[in-house]
C-alpha positions as CSV (number, residue, x, y, z in Angstrom):
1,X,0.4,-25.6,0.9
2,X,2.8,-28.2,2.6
3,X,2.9,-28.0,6.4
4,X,6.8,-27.1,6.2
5,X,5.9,-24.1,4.7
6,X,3.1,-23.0,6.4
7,X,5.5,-23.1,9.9
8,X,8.2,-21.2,7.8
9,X,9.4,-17.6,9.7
10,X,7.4,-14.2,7.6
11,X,8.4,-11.0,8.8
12,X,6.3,-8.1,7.8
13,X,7.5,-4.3,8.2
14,X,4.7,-1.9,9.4
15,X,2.4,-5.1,9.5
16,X,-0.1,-2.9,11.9
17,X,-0.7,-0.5,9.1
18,X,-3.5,-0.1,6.5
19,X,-2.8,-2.7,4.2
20,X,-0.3,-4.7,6.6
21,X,-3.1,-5.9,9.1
22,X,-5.2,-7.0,6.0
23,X,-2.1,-9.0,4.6
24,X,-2.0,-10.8,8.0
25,X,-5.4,-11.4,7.7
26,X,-4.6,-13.2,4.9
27,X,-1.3,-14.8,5.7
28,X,-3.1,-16.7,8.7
29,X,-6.5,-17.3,6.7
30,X,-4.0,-19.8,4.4
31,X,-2.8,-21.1,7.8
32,X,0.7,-19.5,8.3
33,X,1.6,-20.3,12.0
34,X,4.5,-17.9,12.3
35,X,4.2,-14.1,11.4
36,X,6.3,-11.6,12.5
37,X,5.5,-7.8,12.4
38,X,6.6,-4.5,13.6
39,X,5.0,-2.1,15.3
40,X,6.0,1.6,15.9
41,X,4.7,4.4,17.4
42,X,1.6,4.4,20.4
43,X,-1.4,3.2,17.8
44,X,-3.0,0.7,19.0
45,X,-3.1,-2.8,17.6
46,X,-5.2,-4.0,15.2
47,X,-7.7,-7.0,16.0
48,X,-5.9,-9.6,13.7
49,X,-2.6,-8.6,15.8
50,X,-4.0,-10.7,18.9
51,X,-4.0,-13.8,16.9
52,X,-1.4,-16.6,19.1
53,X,0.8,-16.7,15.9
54,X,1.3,-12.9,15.1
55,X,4.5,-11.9,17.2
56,X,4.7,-8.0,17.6
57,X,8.1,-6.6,17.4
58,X,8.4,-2.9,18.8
59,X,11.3,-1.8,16.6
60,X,12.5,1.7,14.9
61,X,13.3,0.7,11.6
62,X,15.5,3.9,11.4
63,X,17.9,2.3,13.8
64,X,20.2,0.0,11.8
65,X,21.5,-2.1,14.6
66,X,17.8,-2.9,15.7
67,X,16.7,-3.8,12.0
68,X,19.5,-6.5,11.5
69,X,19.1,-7.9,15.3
70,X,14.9,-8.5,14.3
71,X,16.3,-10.5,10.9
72,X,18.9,-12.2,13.0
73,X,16.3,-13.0,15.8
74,X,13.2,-14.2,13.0
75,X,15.2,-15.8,10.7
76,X,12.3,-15.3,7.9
77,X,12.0,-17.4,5.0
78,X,10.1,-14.4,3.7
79,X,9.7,-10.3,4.5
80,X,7.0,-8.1,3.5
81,X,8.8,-5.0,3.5
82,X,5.9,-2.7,4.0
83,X,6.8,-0.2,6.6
84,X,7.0,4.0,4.9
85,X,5.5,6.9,5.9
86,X,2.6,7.4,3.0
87,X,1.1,10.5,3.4
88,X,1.1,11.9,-0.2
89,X,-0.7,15.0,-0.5
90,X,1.0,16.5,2.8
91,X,4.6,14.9,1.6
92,X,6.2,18.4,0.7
93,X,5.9,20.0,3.9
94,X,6.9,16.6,5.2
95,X,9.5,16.1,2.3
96,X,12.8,16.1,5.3
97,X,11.7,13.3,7.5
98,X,9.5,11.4,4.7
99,X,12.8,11.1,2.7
100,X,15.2,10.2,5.6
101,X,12.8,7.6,7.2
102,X,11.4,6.2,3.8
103,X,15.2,5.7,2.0
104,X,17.2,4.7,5.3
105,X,14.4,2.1,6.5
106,X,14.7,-0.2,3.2
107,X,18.7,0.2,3.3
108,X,18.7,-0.9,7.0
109,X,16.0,-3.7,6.3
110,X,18.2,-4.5,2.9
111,X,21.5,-4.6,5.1
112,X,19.9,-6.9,8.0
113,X,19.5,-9.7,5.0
114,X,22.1,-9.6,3.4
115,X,24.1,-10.6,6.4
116,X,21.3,-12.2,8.9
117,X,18.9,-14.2,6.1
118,X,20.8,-13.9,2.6
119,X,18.4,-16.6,1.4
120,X,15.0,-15.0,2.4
121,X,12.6,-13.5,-0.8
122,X,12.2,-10.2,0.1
123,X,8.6,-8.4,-1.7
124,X,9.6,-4.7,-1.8
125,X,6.1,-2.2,-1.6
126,X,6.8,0.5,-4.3
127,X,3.8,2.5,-5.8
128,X,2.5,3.4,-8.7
129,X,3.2,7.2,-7.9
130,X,7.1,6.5,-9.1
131,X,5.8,6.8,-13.2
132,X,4.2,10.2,-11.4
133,X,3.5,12.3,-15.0
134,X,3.2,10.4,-17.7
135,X,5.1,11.7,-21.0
136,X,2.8,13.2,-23.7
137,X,2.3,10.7,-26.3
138,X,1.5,8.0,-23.5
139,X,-0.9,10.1,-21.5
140,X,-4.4,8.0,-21.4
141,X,-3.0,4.7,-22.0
142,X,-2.6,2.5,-19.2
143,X,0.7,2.2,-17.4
144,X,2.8,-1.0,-17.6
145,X,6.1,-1.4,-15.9
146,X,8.4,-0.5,-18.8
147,X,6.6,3.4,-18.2
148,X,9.3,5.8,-17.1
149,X,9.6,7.7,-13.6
150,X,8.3,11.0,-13.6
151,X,7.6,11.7,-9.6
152,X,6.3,15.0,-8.9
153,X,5.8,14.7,-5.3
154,X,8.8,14.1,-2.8
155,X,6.9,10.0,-1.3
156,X,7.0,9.7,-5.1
157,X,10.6,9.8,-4.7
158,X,11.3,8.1,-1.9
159,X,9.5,5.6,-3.4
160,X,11.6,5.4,-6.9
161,X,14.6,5.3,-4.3
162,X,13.3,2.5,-2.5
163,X,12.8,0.4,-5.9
164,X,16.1,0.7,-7.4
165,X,17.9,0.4,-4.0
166,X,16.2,-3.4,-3.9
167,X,17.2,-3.7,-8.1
168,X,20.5,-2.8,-6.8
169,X,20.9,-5.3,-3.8
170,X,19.6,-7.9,-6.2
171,X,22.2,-6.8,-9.1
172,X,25.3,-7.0,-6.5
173,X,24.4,-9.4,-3.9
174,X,21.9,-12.2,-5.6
175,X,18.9,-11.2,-2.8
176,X,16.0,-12.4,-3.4
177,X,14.1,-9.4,-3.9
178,X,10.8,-8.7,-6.3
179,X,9.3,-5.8,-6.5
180,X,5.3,-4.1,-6.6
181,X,4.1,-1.2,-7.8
182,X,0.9,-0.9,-5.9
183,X,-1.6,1.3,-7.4
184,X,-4.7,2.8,-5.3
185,X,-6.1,0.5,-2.9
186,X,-8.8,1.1,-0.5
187,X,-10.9,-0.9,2.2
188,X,-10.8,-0.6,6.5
189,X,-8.5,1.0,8.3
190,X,-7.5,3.1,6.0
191,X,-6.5,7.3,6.8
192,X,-8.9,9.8,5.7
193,X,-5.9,11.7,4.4
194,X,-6.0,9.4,1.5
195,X,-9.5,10.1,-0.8
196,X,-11.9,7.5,-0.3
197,X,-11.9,7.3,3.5
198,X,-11.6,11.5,3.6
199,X,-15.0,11.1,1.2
200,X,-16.6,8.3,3.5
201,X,-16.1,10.4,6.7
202,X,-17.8,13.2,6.0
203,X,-20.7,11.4,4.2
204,X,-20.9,9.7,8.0
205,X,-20.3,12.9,9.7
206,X,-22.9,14.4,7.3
207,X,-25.3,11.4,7.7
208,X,-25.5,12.4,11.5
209,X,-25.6,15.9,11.4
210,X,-22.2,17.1,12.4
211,X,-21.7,18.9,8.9
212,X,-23.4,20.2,6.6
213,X,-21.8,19.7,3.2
214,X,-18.7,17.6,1.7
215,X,-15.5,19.1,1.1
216,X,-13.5,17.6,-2.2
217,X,-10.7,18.2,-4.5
218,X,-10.4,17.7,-7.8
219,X,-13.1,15.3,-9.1
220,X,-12.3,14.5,-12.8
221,X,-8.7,12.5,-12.4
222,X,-8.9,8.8,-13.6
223,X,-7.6,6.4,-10.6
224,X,-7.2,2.4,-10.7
225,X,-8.9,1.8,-7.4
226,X,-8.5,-2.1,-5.8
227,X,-9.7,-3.6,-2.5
228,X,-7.4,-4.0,-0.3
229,X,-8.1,-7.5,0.3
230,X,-7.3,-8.2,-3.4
231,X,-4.3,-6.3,-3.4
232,X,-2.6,-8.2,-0.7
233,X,-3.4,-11.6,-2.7
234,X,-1.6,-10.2,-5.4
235,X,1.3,-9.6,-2.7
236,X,1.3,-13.1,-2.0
237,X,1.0,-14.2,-5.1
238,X,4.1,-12.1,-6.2
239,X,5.7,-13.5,-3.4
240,X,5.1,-17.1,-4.3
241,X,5.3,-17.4,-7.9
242,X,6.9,-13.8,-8.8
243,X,10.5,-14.2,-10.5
244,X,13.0,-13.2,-8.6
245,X,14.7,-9.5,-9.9
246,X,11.1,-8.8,-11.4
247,X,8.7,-6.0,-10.8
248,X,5.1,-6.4,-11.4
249,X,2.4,-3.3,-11.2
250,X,-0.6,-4.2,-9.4
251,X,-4.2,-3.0,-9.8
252,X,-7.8,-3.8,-11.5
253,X,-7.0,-2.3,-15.0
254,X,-10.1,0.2,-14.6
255,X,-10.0,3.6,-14.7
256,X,-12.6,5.2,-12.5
257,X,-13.4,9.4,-12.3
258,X,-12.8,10.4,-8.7
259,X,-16.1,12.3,-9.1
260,X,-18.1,8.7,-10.3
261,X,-16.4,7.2,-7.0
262,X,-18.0,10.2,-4.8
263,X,-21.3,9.0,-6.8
264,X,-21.4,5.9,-5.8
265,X,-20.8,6.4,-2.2
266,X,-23.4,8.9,-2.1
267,X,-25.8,6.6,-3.8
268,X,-25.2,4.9,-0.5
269,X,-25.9,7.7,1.6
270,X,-29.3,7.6,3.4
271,X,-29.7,11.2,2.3
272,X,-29.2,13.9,-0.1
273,X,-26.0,15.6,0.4
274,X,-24.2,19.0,-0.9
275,X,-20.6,18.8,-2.4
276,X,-18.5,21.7,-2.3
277,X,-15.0,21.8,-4.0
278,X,-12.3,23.2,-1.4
279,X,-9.2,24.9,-2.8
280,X,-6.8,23.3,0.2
281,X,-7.3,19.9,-0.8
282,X,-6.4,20.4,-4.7
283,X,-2.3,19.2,-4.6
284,X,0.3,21.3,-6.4
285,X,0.6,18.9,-9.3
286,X,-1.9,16.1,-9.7
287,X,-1.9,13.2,-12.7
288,X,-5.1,13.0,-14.5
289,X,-4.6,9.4,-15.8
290,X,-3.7,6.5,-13.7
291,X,-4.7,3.4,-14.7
292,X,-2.5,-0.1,-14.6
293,X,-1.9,-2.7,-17.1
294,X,-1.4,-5.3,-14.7
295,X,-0.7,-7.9,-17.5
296,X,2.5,-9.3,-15.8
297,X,0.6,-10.4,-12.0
298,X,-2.0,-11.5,-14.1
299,X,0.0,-14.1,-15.3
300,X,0.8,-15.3,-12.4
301,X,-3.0,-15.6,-11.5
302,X,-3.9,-13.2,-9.8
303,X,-6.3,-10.6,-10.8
304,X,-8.7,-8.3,-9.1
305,X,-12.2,-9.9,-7.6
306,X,-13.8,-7.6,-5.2
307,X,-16.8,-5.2,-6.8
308,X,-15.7,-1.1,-6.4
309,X,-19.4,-0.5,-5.2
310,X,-18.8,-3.3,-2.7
311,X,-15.6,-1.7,-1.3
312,X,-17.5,1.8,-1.4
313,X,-20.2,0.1,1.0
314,X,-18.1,-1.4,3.9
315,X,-15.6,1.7,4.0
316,X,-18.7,3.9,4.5
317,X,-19.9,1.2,7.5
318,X,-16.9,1.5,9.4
319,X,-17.1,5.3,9.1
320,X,-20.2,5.1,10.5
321,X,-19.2,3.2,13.4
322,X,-16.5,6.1,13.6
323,X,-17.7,9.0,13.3
């Protein structure tokens, strides 16, 4: 990559998160000298975050007048638009704030370029929740991007929302915006509210003796599960060589049981362990079949490298270190 480039302005919204701290892992692993990312709330920062060229930008990306003065100020040739509040399985009796914060963040971020850096290629993060329940007749196949929404949870929303506010900025104004549909990734740092640190944990917590049994959900849905180091490849990739306009799903193309997952990690386990299925953590409507076809990013080539069982192993470390 030419040295022009790699000195080039990147902004990155909720950059400090899950997959944001691996992206700037990334980003200054190919030598990018000048990375911008927000930070909200009293978390601390993550390790990579102490790196001379990551600048940490303490901004409400609610406020409107605070997005477009960070675009004005970065100038970025390029913004990650990461930032949303993710917490599926808790999202209806979060469904007011998830929907005001989720929506009015991308308008304010999609505002601040189109009058402070009208030029800048903007990757927005969707997920693959927006195709939510897939229509009978299509159920077991794997999902491409021409699959219909169905969300039947209110981040799966907020998501859909986010993805054809950016198709619409890119219809009326020319922004250069592409689009991802992310589908489950995993790896460090990751909440146990989502199900393969929430598994990890308590094999940890189990491990050294402070319970007694695991407590799961339902066990027989199909995911598409991908590293999180691979998946923020593929947002650079997309970033690089995606067409402007375009949305590409993102993902391994396996379909894994939740309950083979769970095996696997126990397999790790240093002992045998009891699972128990608890009522609370089944949600109100749950898709049995989630799998991408990720032929499109693919393409562009990219594709998953990173073994499942390999993921499974190093999640389960840092839990250990946790717990």
């Amino acid at each position: 990559m030419e040295n022009e480039q790699l000195s080039q302005s990147i902004l990155i919204t909720g950059g400090t998160g899950f997959a944001g701290r691996h992206l700037i892992q990334a980003l200054l692993d190919q030598g990018f000298q000048q990375i911008h990312t927000t930070h909200f709330g009293q978390a601390p920062l993550p390790e990579v975050c102490k790196d001379t060229h990551v600048m940490i930008h303490n901004v409400n990306l609610t406020d409107p007048a605070a997005v477009a003065e960070l675009v004005q100020k970065t100038q970025p040739a390029q913004i990650y638009h990461l930032a949303s509040f993710a917490a599926v399985g808790k999202s209806f009796e979060q469904a007011e704030p998830l929907l005001q914060n989720n929506i009015m963040l991308q308008l304010h971020v999609l505002n601040a370029v189109q009058h402070h850096a009208p030029t800048a290629r903007v990757l927005i993060i969707g997920s693959a929740e927006e195709y939510g329940r897939v229509p009978a007749g299509l159920d077991g196949r794997k999902i491409d991007e021409s699959f219909p929404f169905n969300p039947v949870n209110p981040y799966a929303v907020t998501k859909v929302t986010q993805d054809l506010l950016a198709q619409a900025f890119y219809f009326s104004f020319d922004l250069q915006v592409l689009r991802v549909r992310p589908f489950n990734h995993i790896g460090e740092g990751q909440s146990p509210e989502f199900v393969i640190p929430a598994f990890a944990s308590q094999v940890a917590a189990v491990e050294k003796g402070k319970q007694d049994v695991i407590k799961v959900g339902n066990l027989s849905s199909v995911r598409d599960f991908t590293d999180v180091k691979d998946m923020v490849q593929a947002y650079v990739t997309v970033m690089n060589k995606g067409k402007v306009g375009d949305v590409y799903n993102i993902g391994s193309g396996r379909g894994w049981k939740i309950g083979e997952v769970l095996d696997m990690l126990l397999a790790h386990s240093t002992q045998k362990i009891k699972v128990e299925v608890d009522q609370t953590r089944l949600r109100p409507s749950d898709v049995e079949y989630f799998v991408a076809d990720a032929t499109k990013v693919q393409a562009l080539g990219w594709s998953a490298q990173i073994p499942l069982s390999e993921t499974l192993e190093r999640i389960l470390n840092e839990w250990r270190e946790k717990v």
